[in-house]
C-alpha positions as CSV (number, residue, x, y, z in Angstrom):
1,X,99.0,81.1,154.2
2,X,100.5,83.3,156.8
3,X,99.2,86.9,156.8
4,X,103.4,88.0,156.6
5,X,103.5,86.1,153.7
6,X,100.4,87.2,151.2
7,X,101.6,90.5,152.1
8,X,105.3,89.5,151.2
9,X,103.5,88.1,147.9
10,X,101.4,91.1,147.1
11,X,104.2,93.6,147.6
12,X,107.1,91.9,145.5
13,X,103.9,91.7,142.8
14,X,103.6,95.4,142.7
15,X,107.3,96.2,142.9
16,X,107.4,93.6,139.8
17,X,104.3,95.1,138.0
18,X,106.0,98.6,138.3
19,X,109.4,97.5,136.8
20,X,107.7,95.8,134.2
21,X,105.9,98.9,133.3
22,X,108.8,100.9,132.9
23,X,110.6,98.0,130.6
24,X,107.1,98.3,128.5
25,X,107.7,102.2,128.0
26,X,111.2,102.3,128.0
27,X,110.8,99.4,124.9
28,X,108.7,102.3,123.2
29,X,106.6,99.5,121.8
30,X,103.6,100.4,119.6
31,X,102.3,103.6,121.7
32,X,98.7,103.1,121.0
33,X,98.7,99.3,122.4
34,X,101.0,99.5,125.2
35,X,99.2,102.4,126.6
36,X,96.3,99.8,127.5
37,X,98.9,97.1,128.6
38,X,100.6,99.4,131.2
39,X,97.2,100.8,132.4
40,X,96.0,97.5,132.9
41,X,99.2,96.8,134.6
42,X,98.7,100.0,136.8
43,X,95.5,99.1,138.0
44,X,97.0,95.6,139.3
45,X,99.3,97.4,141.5
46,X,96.9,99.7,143.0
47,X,94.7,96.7,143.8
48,X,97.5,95.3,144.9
49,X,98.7,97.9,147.1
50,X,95.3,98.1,148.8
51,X,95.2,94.9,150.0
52,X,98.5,95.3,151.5
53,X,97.4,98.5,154.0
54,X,95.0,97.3,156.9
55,X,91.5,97.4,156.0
56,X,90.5,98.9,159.0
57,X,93.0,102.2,158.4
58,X,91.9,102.3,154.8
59,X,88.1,102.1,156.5
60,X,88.6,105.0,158.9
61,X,90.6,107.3,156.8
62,X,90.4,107.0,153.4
63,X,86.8,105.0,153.1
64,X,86.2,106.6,149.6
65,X,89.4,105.2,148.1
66,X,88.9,101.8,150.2
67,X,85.7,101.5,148.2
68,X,86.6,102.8,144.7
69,X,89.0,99.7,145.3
70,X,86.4,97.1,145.1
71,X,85.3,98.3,141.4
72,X,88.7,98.4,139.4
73,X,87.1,95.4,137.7
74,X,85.1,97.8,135.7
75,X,88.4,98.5,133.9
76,X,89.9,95.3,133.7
77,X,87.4,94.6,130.4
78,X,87.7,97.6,128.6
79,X,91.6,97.7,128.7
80,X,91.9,94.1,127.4
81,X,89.4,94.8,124.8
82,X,91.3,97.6,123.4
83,X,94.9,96.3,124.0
84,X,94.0,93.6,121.9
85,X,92.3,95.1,118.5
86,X,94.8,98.3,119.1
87,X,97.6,95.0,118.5
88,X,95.8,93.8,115.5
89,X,95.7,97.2,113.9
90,X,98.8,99.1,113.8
91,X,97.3,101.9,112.4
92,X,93.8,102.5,114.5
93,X,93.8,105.7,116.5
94,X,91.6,106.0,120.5
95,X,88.6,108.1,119.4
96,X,87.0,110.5,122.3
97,X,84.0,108.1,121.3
98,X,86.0,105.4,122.6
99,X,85.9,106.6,126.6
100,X,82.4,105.3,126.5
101,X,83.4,102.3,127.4
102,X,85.1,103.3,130.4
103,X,82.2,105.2,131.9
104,X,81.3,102.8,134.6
105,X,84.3,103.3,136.5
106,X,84.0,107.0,137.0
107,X,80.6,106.7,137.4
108,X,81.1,104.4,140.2
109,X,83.5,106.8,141.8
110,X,81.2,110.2,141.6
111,X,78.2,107.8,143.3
112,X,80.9,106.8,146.2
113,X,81.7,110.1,146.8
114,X,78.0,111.3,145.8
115,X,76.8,108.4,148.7
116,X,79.2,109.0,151.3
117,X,79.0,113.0,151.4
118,X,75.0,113.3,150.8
119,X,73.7,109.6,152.2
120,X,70.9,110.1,149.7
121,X,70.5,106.6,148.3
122,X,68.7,105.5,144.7
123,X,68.4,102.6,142.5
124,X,71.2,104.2,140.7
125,X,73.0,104.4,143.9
126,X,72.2,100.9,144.2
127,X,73.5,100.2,140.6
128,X,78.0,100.8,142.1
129,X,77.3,100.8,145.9
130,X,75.4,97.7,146.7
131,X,77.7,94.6,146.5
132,X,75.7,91.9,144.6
133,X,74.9,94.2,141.9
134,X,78.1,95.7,141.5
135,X,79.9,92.1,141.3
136,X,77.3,91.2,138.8
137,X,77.8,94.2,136.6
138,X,81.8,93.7,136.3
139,X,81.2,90.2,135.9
140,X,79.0,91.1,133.0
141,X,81.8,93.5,131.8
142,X,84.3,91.1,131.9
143,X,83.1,88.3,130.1
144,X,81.4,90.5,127.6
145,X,85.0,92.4,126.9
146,X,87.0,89.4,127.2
147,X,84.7,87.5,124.6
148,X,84.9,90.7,121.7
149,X,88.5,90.6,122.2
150,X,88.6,86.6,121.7
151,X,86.1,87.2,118.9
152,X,88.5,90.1,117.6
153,X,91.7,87.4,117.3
154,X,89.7,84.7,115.8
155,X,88.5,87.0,113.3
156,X,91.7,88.6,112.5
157,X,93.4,85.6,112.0
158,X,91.3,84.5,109.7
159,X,91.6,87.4,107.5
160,X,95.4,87.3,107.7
161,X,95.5,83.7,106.6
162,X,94.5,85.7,102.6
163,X,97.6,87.4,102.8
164,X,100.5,85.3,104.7
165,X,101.7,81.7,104.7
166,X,102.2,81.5,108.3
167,X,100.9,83.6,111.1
168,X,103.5,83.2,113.7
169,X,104.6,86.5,113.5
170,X,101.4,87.9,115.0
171,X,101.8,85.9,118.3
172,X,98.1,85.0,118.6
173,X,98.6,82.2,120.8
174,X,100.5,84.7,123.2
175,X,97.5,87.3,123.2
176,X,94.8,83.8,123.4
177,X,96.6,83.5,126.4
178,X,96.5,86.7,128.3
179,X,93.0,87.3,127.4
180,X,92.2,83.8,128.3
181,X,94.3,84.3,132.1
182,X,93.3,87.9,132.3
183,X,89.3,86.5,132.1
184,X,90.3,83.8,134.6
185,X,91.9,85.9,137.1
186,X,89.5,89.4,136.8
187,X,86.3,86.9,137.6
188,X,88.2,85.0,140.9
189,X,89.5,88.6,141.8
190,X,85.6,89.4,141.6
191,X,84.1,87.2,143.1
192,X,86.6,87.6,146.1
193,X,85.9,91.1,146.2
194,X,82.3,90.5,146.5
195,X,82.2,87.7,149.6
196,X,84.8,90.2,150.8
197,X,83.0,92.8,150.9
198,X,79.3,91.8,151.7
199,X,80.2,89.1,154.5
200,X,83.3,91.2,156.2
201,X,85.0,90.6,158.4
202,X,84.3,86.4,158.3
203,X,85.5,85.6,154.9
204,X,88.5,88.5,155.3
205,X,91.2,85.6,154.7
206,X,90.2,85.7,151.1
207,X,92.5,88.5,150.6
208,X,95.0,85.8,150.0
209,X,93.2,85.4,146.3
210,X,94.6,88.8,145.4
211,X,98.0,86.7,145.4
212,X,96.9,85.7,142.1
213,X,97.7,89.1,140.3
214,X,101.5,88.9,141.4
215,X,101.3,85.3,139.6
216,X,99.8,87.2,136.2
217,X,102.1,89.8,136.5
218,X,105.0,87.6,136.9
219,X,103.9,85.2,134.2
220,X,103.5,88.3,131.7
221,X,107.3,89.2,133.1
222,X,108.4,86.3,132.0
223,X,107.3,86.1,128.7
224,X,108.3,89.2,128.2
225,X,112.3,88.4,129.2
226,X,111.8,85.2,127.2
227,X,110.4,86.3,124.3
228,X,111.1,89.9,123.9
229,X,109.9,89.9,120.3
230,X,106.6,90.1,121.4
231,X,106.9,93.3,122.8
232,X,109.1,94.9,119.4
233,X,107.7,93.0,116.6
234,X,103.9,92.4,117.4
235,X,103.4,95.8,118.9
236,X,105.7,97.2,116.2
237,X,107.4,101.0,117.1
238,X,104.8,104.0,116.0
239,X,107.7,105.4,113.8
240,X,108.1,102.6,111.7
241,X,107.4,101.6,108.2
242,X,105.1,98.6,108.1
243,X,106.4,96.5,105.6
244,X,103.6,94.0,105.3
245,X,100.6,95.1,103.8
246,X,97.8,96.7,105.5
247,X,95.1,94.3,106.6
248,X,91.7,95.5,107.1
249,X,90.6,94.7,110.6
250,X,88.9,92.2,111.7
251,X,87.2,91.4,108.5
252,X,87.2,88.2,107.4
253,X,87.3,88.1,103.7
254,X,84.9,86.0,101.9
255,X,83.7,85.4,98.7
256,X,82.0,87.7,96.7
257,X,79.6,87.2,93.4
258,X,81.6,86.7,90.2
259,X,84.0,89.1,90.7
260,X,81.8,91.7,90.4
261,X,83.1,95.2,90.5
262,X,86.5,93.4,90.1
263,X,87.8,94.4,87.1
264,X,88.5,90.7,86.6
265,X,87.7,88.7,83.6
266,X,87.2,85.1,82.6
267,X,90.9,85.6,80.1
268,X,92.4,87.3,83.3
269,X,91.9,84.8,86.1
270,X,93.1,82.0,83.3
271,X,96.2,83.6,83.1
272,X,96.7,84.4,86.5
273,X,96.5,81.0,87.5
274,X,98.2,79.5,84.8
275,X,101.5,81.7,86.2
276,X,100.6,80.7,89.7
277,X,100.8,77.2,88.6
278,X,103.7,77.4,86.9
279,X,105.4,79.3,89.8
280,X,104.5,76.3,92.3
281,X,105.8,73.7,90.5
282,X,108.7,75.1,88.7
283,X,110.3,77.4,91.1
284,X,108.5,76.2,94.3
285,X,107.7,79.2,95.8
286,X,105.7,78.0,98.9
287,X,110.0,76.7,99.9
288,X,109.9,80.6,101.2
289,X,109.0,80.5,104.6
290,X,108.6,84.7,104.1
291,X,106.4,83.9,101.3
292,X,103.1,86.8,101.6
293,X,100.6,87.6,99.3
294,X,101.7,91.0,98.1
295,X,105.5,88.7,96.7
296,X,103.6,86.3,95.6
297,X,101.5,88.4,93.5
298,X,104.2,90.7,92.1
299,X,105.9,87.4,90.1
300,X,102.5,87.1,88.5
301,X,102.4,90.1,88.0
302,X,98.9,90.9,89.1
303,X,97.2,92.7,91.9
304,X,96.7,91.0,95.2
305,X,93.6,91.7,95.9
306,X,92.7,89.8,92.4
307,X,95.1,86.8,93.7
308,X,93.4,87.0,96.5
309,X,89.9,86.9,94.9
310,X,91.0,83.8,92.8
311,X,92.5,82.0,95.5
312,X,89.1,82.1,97.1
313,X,86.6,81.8,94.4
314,X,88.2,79.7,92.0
315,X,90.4,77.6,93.6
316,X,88.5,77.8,97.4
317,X,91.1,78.3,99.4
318,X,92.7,81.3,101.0
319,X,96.1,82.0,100.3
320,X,97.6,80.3,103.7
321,X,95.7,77.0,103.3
322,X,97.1,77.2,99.4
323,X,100.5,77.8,100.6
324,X,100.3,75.2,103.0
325,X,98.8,72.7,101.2
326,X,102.0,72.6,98.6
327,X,104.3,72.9,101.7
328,X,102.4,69.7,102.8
329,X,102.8,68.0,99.7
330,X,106.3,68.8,99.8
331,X,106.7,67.1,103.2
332,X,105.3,64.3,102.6
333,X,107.6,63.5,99.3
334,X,110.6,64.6,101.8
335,X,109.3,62.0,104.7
336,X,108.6,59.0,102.3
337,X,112.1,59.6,100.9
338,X,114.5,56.7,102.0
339,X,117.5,58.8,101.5
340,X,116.3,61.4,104.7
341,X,114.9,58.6,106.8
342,X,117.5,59.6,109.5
343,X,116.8,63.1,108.8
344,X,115.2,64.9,112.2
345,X,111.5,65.7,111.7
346,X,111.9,69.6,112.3
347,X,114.6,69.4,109.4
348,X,112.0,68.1,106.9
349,X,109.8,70.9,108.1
350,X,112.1,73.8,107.2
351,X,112.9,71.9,103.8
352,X,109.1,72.3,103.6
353,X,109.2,75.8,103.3
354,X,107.6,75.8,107.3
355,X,109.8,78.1,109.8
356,X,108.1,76.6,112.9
357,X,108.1,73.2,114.0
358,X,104.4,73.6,116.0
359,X,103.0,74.9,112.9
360,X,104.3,72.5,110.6
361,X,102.6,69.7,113.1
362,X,99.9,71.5,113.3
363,X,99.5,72.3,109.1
364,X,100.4,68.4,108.3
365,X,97.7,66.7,111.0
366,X,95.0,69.5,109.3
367,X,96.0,68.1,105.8
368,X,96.4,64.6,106.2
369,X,95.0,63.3,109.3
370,X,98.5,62.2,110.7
371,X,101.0,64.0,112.5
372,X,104.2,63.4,110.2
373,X,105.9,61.3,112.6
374,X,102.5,59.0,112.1
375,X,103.1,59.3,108.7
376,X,106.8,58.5,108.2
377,X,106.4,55.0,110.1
378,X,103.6,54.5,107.8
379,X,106.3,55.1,104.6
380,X,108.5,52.7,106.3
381,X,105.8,50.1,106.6
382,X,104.7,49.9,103.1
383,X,108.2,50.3,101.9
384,X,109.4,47.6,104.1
385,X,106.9,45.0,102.2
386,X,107.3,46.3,99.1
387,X,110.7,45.3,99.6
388,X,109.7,41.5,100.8
């Protein structure tokens, strides 16, 4: 790749990172979460940008910058970590307890300055100036961060399943993503840095690597232009109401002794699931694609954190599986019914109460083993020689 080029790249990356940061705050998405995103973003560009000016200007005028450029990877973690649990929980607030975990960045910057002005040198010195160890320690930091905020989807996802019959609305798979990318692309960026900077100037023409940020932050561009929802609806505005209920974070809710503390009783938990019953079969209520726990539990009428309870503990299932599983059912009466058989596959899913196609494959194939294509021909088949 042509040295004109990568430089072409890098620059129409930054210029792209920096409009995209503005669209972020113009948006005036969820303030707490898109602080993270358009730090993260900010840091790109400046590594960016420092790959673009000549390493041997950046070397003989501003050497403590040129360094502190080699350990933006400390922050590349952190901000991940915290954009992603500050998106699962609308309502957590930054603590000053918090900047902790950003300490190894500015303490790599006082020991640059600390090592360049005095030359004393120390195993602490060592710790940010020396190039293996430093590469090491943000590689440590990135996969640790990376992994809790993986850790943190998984295990709010499972707690929202209690209270909502689909999930799409929280965009996991689009935060899986960037985390998943964003680990990908901090540990090449890395690794770069480090065969950069310990065997300079014969490995210099792996600046071209640094290409790779202008591909992330054109990718998250794109998904924001395509899917702009993400950035309204999943990062919500700071001045809204929240209609959905709070969810506690990252907790995943499981089952407790015989609901002790409860208030529930055996008389209670018969009735409640008596009127569940009867709500299922006789007006269907799993047909609602908006269907959530706290509805659900008002045409009881009982509390949902009792639903909730007896979802789990009596019936063992949480309230998306149990939602699901009648949506299922519901689909597979619609699929073996001769009169739709030239009804389209995603229509039979929105009949089914489902308001995504992906998830309805996804549900049916979890339930029944077959995707419900698999399981239409399979109608057809024993239809066709009950017929002969």
């Amino acid at each position: 790749m042509p040295v004109q080029l990568n430089i072409f790249l890098l620059l129409f990356g930054g210029l792209q990172g920096l409009i995209l940061s503005v669209f972020l705050v113009q948006r005036k998405v969820y303030r707490s979460a898109y602080v993270f995103l358009v730090a993260y973003i900010v840091v790109m560009i400046l590594q960016i940008l420092l790959k673009v000016v000549s390493k041997i200007w950046l070397m003989q005028n501003l050497l403590p910058i040129y360094i502190i450029s080699y350990r933006f990877p400390f922050l590349y973690g952190p901000l991940v970590y915290f954009l992603t649990i500050f998106l699962l929980d609308r309502k957590r607030r930054f603590t000053p307890l918090e900047l902790f975990h950003f300490i190894p960045f500015p303490l790599a910057v006082i020991t640059v300055f600390y090592y360049i002005n005095t030359g004393h040198d120390s195993y602490f010195v060592a710790l940010f100036m020396d190039g293996g160890i430093a590469a090491l320690l943000q590689l440590l930091s990135i996969v640790i961060y990376h992994g809790l905020a993986l850790y943190a989807c998984y295990q709010h996802h499972s707690s929202v399943k209690n209270y909502f019959s689909n999930t799409r609305q929280f965009q996991f798979k689009w935060l899986r993503q960037f985390i998943w990318c964003s680990a990908i692309i901090c540990t090449i960026i890395t690794a770069a840095i480090y065969f950069m900077y310990v065997y300079f100037p014969r490995l210099s023409d792996l600046k071209f690597v640094f290409a790779l940020l202008t591909v992330f932050i054109y990718w998250v561009s794109y998904v924001a232009l395509k899917q702009p929802q993400l950035f309204s609806v999943v990062y919500g505005n700071a001045n809204e109401e929240i209609s959905s209920p709070s969810i506690a974070k990252l907790v995943v809710h499981r089952s407790e002794k015989k609901y002790v503390n409860s208030g529930l009783n055996e008389e209670e938990v018969a009735r409640v699931i008596s009127a569940l019953e009867k709500l299922v079969a006789a007006q269907k209520v799993f047909l609602d694609a908006e269907i959530t726990i706290e509805k659900l539990a008002g045409m009881i009428p009982c509390s949902r954190h009792h639903l909730s309870q007896i979802l789990n503990e009596k019936l063992s299932r949480s309230f998306y599986d149990y939602i699901n599983g009648h949506r299922v059912e519901e689909a597979k009466l619609l699929l073996g019914d001769p009169s739709r058989a030239d009804h389209k596959i995603s229509s039979i899913a929105y009949d089914s109460g489902f308001n995504s196609l992906s998830t309805f494959n996804e549900v049916f194939r979890k339930f029944t083993g077959q995707t419900p294509s698999q399981f239409r021909k399979l109608q057809e088949n024993l239809s066709r020689k009950q017929r002969v």
